[in-house]
py3Dmol code that shows the C-alpha trace and the ligand (Angstrom):
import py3Dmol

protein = """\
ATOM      1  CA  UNK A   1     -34.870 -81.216  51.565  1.00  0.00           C
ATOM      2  CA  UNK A   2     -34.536 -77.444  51.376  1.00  0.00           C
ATOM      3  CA  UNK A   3     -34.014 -75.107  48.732  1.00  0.00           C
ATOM      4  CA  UNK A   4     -30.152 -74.606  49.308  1.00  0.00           C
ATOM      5  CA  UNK A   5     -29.549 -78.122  49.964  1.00  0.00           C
ATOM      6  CA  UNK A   6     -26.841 -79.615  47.955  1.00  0.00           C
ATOM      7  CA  UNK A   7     -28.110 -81.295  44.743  1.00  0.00           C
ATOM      8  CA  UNK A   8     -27.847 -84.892  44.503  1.00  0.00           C
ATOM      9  CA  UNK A   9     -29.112 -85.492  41.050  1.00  0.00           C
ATOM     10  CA  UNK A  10     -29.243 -83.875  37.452  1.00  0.00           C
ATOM     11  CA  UNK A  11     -32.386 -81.995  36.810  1.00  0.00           C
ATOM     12  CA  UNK A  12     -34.141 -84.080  33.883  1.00  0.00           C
ATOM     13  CA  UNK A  13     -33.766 -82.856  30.797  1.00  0.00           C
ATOM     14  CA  UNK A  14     -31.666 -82.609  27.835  1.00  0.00           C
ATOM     15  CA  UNK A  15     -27.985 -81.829  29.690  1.00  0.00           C
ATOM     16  CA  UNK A  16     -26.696 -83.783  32.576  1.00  0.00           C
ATOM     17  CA  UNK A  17     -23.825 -84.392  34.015  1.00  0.00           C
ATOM     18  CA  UNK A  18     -22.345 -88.121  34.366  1.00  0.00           C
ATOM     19  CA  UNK A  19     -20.556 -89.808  37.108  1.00  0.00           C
ATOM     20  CA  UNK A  20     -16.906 -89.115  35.492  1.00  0.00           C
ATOM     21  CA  UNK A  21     -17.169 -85.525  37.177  1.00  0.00           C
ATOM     22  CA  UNK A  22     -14.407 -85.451  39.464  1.00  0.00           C
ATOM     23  CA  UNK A  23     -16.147 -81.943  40.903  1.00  0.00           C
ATOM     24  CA  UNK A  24     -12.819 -80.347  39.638  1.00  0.00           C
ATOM     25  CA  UNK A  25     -15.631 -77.265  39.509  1.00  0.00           C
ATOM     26  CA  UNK A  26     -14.948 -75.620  36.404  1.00  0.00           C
ATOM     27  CA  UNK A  27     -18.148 -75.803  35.386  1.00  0.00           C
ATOM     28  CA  UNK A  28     -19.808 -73.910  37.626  1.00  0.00           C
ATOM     29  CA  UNK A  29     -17.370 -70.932  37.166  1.00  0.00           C
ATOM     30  CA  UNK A  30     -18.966 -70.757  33.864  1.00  0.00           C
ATOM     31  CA  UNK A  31     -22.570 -71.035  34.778  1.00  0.00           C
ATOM     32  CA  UNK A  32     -23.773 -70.541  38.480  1.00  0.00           C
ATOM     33  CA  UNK A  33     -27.427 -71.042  37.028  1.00  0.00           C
ATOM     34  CA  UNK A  34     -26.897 -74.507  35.505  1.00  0.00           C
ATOM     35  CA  UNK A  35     -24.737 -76.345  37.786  1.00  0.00           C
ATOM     36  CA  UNK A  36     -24.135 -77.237  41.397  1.00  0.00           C
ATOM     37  CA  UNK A  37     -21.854 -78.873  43.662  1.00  0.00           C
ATOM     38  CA  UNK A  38     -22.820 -82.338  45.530  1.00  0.00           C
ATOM     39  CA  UNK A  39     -22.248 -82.331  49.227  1.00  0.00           C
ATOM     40  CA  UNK A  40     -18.412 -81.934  49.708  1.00  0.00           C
ATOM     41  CA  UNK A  41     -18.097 -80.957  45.814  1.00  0.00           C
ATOM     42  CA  UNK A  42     -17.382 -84.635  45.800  1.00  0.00           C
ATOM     43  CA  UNK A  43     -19.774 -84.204  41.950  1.00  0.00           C
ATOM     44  CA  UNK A  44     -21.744 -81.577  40.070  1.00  0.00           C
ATOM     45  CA  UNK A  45     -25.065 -81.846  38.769  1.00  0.00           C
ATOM     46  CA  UNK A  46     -26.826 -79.862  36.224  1.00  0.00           C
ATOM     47  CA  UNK A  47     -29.339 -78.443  38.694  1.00  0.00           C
ATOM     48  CA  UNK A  48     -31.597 -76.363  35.647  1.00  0.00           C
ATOM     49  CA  UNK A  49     -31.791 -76.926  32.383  1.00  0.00           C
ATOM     50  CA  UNK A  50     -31.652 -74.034  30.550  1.00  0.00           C
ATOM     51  CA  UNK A  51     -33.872 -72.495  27.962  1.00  0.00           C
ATOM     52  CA  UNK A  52     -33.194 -73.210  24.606  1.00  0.00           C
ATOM     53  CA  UNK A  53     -31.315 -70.863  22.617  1.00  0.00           C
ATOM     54  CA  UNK A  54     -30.496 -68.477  26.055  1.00  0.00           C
ATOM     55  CA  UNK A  55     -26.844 -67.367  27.636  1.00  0.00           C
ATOM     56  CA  UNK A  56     -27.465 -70.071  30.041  1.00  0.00           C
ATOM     57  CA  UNK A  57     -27.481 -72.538  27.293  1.00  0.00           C
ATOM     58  CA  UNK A  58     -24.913 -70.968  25.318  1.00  0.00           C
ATOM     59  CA  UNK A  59     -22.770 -70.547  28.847  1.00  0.00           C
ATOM     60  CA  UNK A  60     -23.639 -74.022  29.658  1.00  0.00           C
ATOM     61  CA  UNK A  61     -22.178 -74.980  26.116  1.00  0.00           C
ATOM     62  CA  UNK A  62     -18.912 -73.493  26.713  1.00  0.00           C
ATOM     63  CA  UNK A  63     -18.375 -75.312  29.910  1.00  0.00           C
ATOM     64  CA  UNK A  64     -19.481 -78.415  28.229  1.00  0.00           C
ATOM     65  CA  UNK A  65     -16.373 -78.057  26.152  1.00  0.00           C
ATOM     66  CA  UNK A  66     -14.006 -76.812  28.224  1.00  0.00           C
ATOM     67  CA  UNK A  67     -15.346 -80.052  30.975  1.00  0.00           C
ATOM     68  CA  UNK A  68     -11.615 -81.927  31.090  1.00  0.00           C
ATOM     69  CA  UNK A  69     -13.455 -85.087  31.299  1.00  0.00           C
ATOM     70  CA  UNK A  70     -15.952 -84.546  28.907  1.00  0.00           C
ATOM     71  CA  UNK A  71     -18.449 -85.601  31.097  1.00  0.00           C
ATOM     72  CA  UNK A  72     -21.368 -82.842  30.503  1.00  0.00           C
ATOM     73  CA  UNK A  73     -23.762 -84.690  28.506  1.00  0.00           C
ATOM     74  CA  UNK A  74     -26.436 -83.515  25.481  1.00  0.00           C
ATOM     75  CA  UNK A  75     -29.055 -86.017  24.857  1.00  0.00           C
ATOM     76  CA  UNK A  76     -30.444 -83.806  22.711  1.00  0.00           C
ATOM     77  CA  UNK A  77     -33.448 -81.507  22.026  1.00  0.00           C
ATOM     78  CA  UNK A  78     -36.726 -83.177  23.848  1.00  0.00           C
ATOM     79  CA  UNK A  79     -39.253 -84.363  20.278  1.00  0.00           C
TER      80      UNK A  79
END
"""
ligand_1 = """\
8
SF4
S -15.993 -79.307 34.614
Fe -16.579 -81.469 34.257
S -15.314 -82.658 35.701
Fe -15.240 -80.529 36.370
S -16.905 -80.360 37.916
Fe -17.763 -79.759 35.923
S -18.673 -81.609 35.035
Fe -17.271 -82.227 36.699
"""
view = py3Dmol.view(width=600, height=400)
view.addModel(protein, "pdb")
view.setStyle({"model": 0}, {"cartoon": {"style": "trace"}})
view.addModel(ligand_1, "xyz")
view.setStyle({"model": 1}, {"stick": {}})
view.zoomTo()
view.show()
């Protein structure tokens, strides 16, 4: 699988996205870094996880709550 390929699962990490998404795309119009379409947008995936404390995160955040299905998931800082 190449670089540009579409993602087909969440990076691990704390964020993810679960299979609610509808890949309504909202998202990613906050945060090209952090999220991805699946292969006809059918999903999105969190395709980095963001460092913590940076815009990405706090861009990443917004989208979270803006997500109409609520469906961008925090598990959390790693311990
Ligand atoms: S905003 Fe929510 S429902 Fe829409 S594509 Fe992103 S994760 Fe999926």
């Amino acid at each position: 699988m190449g670089t540009t390929d579409p993602p087909t699962q969440n990076a691990g990490g704390r964020y993810s996205i679960t299979e609610e998404c509808d890949g309504c795309g909202l998202c990613v119009s906050y945060s090209a870094y952090s999220f991805a379409a699946s292969a006809y947008a059918a999903r999105y995936f969190v395709i980095r996880q963001p460092i913590e404390g940076s815009e990405e995160e706090a861009l990443l955040r917004d989208a979270m709550e803006q997500c109409p299905l609520s469906c961008i998931r925090d598990d959390g800082p790693a311990t």
